[in-house]
N, C-alpha and C positions, 0 to 999 in steps of 0.2 A: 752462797748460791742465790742468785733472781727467783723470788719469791713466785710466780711463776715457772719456775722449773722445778722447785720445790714442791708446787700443789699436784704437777704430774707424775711425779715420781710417786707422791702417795698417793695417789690414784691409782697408777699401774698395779703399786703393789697391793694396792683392795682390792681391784679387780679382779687380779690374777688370781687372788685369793680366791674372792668370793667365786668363782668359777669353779674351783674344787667342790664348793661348797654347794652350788647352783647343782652339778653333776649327782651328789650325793642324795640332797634332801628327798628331791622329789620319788624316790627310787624304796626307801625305807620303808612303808605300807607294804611294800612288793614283796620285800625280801622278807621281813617279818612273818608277813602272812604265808610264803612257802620254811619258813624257817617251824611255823609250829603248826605244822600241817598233823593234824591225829590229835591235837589238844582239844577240848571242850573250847565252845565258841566265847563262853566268859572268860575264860584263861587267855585264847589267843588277842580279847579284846583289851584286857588288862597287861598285859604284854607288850601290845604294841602301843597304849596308850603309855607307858613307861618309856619305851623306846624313842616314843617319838619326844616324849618331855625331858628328860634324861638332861639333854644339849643344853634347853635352856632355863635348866635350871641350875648347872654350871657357869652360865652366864649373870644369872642371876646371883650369884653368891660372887664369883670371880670378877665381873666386871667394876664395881665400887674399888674392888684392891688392886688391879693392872692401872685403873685411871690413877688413882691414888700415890702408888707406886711411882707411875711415870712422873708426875710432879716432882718427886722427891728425886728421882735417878735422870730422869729424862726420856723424851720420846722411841727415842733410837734405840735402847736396849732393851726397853718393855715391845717391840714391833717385831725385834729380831729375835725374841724369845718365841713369839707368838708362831710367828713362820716354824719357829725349825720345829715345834710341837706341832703344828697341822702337818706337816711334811710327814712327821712319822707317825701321828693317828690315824691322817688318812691310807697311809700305806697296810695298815695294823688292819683296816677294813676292810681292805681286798684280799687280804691275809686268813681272815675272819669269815669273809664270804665262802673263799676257795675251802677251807677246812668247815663249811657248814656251823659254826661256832657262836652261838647263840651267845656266849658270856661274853666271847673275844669281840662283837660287835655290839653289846653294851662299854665294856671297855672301850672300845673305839670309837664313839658314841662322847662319854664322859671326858675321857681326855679332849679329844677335837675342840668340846663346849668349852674347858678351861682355857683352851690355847685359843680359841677362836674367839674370847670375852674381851676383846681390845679395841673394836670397833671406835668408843669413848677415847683413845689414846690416839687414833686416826684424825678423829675429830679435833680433840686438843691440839693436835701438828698442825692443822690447819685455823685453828682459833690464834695460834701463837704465834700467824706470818701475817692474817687477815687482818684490813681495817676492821672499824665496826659497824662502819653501813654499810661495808660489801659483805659480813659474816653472813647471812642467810645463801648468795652467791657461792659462798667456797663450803657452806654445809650440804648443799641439793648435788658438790661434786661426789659426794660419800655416797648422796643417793643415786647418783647417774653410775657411779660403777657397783652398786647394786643390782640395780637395774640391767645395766649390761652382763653383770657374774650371772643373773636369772636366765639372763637371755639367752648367752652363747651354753652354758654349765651344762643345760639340760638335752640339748643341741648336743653338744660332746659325749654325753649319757648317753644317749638313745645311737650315737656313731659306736662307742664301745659296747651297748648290747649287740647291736648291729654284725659288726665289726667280728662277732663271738657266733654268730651264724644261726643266733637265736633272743627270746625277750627273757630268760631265766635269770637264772640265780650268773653271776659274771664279777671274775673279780678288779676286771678292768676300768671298771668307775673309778675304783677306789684308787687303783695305782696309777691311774692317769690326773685324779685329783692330788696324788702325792707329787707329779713331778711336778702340777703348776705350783705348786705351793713351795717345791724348790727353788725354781724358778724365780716367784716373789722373793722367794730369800736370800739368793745372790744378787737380785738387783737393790735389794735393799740394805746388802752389804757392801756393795761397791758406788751404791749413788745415793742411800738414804742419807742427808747431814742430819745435826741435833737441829731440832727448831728453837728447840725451849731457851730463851734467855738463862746463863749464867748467875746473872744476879737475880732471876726468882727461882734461884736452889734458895730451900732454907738453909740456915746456918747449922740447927739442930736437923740429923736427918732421922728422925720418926720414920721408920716404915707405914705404919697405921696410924693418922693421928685422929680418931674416931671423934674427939672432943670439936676440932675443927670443922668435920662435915656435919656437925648437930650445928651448930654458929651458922656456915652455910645454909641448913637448909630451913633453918627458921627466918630468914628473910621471907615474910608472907607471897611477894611473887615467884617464888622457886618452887616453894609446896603449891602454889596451883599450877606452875607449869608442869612440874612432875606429875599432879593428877590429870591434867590435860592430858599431856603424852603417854599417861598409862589407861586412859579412856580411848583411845584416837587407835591405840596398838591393840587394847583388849577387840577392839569391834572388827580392827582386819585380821585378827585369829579366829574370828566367826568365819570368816571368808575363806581367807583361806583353809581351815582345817576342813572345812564341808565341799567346795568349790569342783574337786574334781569328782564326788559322788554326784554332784549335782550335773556337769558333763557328760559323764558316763549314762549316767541313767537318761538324759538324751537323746543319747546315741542306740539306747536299748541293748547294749553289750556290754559283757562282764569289765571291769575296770584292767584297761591294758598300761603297761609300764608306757609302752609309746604313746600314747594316746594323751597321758598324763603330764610327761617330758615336754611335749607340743604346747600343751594349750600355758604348762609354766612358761616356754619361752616366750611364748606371745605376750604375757601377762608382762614380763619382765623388759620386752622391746618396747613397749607400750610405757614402763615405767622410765626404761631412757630415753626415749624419747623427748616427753617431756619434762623431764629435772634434767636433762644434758642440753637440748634447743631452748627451752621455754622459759621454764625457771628460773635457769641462771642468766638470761636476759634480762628477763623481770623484775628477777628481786630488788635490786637496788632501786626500778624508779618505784616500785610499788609498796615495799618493806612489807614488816613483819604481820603488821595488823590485815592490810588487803590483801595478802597471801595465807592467814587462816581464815577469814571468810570467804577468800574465794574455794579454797582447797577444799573447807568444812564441806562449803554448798554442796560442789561437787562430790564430796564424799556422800552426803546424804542420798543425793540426786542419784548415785550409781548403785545406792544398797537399796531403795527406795524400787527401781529397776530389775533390779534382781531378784528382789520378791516376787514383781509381778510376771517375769517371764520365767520364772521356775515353778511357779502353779502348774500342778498337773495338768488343769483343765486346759492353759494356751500357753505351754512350755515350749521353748523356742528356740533351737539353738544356737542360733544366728544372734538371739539377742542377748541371750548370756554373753555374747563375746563380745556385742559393745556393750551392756550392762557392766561387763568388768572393766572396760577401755574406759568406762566413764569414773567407775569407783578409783582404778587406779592414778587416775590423773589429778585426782582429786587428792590423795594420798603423798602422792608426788609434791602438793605445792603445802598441805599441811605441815609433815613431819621437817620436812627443812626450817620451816619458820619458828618451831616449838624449840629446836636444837639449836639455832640461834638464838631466839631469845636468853634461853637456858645460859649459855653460853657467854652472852653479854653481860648479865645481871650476877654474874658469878665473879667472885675475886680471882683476878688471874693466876696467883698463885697458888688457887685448889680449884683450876678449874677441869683441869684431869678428873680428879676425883667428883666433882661435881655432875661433869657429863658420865664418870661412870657410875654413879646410883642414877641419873637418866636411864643409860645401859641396862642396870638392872630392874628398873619399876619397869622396864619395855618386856625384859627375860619375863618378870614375873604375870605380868599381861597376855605375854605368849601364851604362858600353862595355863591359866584361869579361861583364858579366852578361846583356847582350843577345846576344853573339857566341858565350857559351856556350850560352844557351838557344835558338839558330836550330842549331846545331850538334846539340845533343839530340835537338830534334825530328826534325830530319833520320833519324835515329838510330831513335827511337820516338814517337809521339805524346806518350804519359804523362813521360817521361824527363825532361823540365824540372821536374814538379812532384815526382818525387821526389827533383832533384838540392836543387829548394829547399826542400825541409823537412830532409833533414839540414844546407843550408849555415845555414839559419836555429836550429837546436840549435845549431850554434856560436857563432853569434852571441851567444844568450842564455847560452853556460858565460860565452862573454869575460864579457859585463857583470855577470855575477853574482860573478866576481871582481875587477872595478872596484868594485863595489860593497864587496866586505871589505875591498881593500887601499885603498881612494881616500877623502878626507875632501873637504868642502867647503872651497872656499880659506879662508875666513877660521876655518874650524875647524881648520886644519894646522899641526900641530907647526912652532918656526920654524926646527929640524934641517931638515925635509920640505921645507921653503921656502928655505930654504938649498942643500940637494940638489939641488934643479929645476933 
């Protein structure tokens, strides 16, 4: 298959996916919070702070062993695993809703996170057909149908409460997030091919070969990439985990499912926007390095923004929406250029597993970063967005010195490769 027809098929089927996923997330505060309606307000906070961490911390443990995995097996059977498990945890959740079932959507919750920890194996399909000065180009496509799953998901969400005659508790998010994920999983059984080269099967197939990703990640530009990209994700879990309080309370009314669904989508048309037009025009003449100083900027520039128009005293809510249009664009040209590098610098033959502890230092960033940012805001409104423009300067010193000290693998001294 023309390697271009290849990069669309795995788009589609991220897309399609993340779309289930876009329709779900944003909706879990809601239902939680009528799920433990009569609990003490510590309980119901502790609860949903669970719930909502649950996914990715699933991720975070799962995503190292799907990447890792698919090295050893191939793209194509760790993707169509992934599908037929979202198919039927998101089905589990509308299941869960309808029977009021606080366990059943933990359960539903957990699984989704394991089957949903493949993202790094999307990646790899597209590292394994990409040059290496187009890879930041074919990484920003993983983030354009992010971008789009945010976009239309929540869009689909808000037509299924809708749709239900009311903004309650509805078990049609979830079964409507089951068929897309169907959906992804017929077409990626009938048009997904392998990507992975043949001859980078090992000989020995090790499921886990844990000794290997220690070798991996001791190349000194990989551990700063990882800490970059686990800096860059911790500061937009500030953002987002506070972002529609900070809306709401705007608005001066209680936090509406719809209200919430909306401003996700904008967030996410905004994010494909530019990683779908922009980005991947850009990347090749600008590479990796003027795509995290542009993105950093940007990133600081739009949390930097945010602080100031979420002050109580001249809160704005016009400007939160380009304060976010600014942060997200910013977001857009960083996290592609961190995953390419990653990417590069990685030996091809564990580079599954490499992007999947990317995967999971990002999971692990999620939780840290969400627990941080509810904890700030407690604190102060503004307080999350200035904790993430300085944790995001960090990020960008890390990778500006992965960047001097780190070579491309097949450009490394073979002392350097030796050393690893």
């Amino acid at each position: 298959m023309p390697r271009q027809s290849l990069l669309l098929i795995v788009f589609l089927v991220v897309f399609i996916d993340l779309l289930g996923f876009g329709m779900v997330l944003p909706l879990m505060p809601v239902y939680a919070r009528q799920f433990t309606t009569g609990l003490p307000q510590g309980q119901q906070v502790l609860i949903l702070s669970a719930l909502m961490t649950c996914f990715s911390i699933m991720q975070l443990i799962f995503a190292p062993i799907w990447g890792r995995l698919s090295d050893r097996v191939g793209r194509r059977p760790v993707l169509l695993l992934s599908l037929t498990g979202s198919t039927i945890f998101y089905f589990w959740f509308g299941v869960a809703t309808l029977r009021g079932s606080l366990v059943g959507m933990f359960l539903a919750r957990i699984g989704a996170g394991i089957a949903g920890a493949t993202v790094p194996t999307a990646q790899a399909c597209i590292a394994d057909v990409t040059p290496r000065d187009k890879r930041a180009r074919g990484m920003a496509l993983i983030g354009a149908a992010f971008g789009l799953g945010f976009t239309l998901g929540p869009l689909l969400g808000a037509l299924a409460l809708w749709s239900a005659g009311h903004a309650g508790l509805s078990p049609w998010p979830g079964y409507t997030a089951a068929a897309l994920s169907a959906v992804a999983l017929m077409l990626a059984i009938f048009l997904l091919p392998e990507s992975l080269d043949p001859k980078s099967l090992p000989e020995v197939r090790r499921h886990f070969d844990l000794q290997s990703l220690r070798e991996a990640i001791a190349t000194p530009s990989i551990g700063l990439l990882l800490a970059a990209g686990f800096l860059s994700v911790f500061a937009l879990a500030n953002f987002e985990s506070t972002i529609s309080w900070t809306v709401a309370g705007m608005l001066g009314v209680e936090r509406s499912s719809a209200e919430i669904l909306m401003f996700f989508a904008y967030v996410g048309l905004v994010q494909t926007l530019v990683q779908g037009l922009v980005v991947r025009r850009l990347a090749t003449r600008l590479g990796e390095a003027k795509m995290i100083a542009l993105g950093g900027g940007f990133s600081v520039l739009g949390y930097l923004l945010l602080a100031w128009v979420a002050a109580p005293s001249q809160g704005s809510l016009r400007g939160i929406w380009w304060a976010s249009a600014v942060e997200v664009s910013g977001v857009a040209f960083l996290l592609p250029a961190l995953q390419s590098l990653l990417s590069r610098r990685s030996d091809p033959a564990k580079q599954g597993g490499v992007l999947g502890l990317g995967e999971s230092t990002s999971a692990l960033a999620r939780i840290t970063g969400t627990v941080a940012g509810v904890a700030l805001y407690h604190q102060a409104a503004t307080l999350p967005f200035w904790a993430a423009a300085v944790v995001t300067c960090a990020g960008i010193g890390a990778a500006w010195i992965a960047l001097v000290r780190g070579h491309d693998w097949d450009e490394q001294p073979a002392d350097a490769s030796a050393a690893s």
